[in-house]
N, C-alpha and C positions, 0 to 999 in steps of 0.2 A: 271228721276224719277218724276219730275214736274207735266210732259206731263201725266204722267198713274197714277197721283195725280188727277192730273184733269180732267182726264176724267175715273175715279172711281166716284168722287160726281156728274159730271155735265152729263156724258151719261149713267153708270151704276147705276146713283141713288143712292150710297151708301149715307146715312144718319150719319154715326157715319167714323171718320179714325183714328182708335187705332195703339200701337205698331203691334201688331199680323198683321192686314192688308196690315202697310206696307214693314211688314218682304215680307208678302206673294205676294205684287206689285212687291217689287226689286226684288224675284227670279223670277217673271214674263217676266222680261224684263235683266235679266242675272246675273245680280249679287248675290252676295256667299251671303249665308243668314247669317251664320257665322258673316263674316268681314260685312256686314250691321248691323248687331244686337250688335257687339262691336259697332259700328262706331255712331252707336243714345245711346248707356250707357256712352260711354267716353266726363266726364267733361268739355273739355277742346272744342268740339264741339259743344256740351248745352251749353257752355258761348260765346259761337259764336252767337249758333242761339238766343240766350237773348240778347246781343248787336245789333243784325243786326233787331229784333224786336222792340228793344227802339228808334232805328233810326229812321227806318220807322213810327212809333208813332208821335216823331217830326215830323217828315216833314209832318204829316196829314195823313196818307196812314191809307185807314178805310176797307180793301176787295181787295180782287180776280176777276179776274185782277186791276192792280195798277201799272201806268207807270209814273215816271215823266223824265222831259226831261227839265233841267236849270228849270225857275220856273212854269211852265206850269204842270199839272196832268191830267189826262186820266184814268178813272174807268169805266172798265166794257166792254162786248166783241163789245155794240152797238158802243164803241166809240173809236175802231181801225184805221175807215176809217178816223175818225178827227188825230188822230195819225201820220198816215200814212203822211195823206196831211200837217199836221206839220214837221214834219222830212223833206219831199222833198222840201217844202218852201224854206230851206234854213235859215230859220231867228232862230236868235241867240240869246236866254236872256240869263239876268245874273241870278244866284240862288232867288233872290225874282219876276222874271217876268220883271221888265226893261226889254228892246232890246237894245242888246248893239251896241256902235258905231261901224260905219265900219271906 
């Protein structure tokens, strides 16, 4: 669902992403519009997606795309290739950026 989030604003242009939209992306890409349309009303998911927002909050995360990896962050699609050659590095922080002992 991410995947056809994201490329609804960033190849189709869409400007606004209401409930109705993305009723109308999940049957896009298969799923029951039904059990989507309970699955974004049911409480217990909205106090998911509001935790896992205030998280990301800490930790700084300000946009789309947003990666961190131990204490390193990564925004934005120019900054994959940095990404990328981080994770193959090998090298290891700890959650504030140290590298940790080997």
């Amino acid at each position: 669902m991410m995947k056809r989030l994201f490329a609804a604003v960033f190849v189709d242009d869409r400007k606004e992403i209401d409930a109705a939209l993305c009723i109308e992306l999940a049957m896009e890409i298969g799923l029951d519009r039904n059990a989507f349309r309970n699955a974004m009303q049911n409480p217990a998911i909205e106090a998911e997606r509001f935790a896992i927002l205030e998280r990301a909050k800490e930790r700084g995360v300000f946009g789309v795309p947003y990666f961190l990896t131990g204490g390193r962050s990564f925004f934005g699609n120019d900054r994959l290739v940095l990404l990328v050659h981080h994770l193959k590095s090998g090298r290891r922080t700890t959650d504030d950026g140290r590298r940790k002992s080997e």
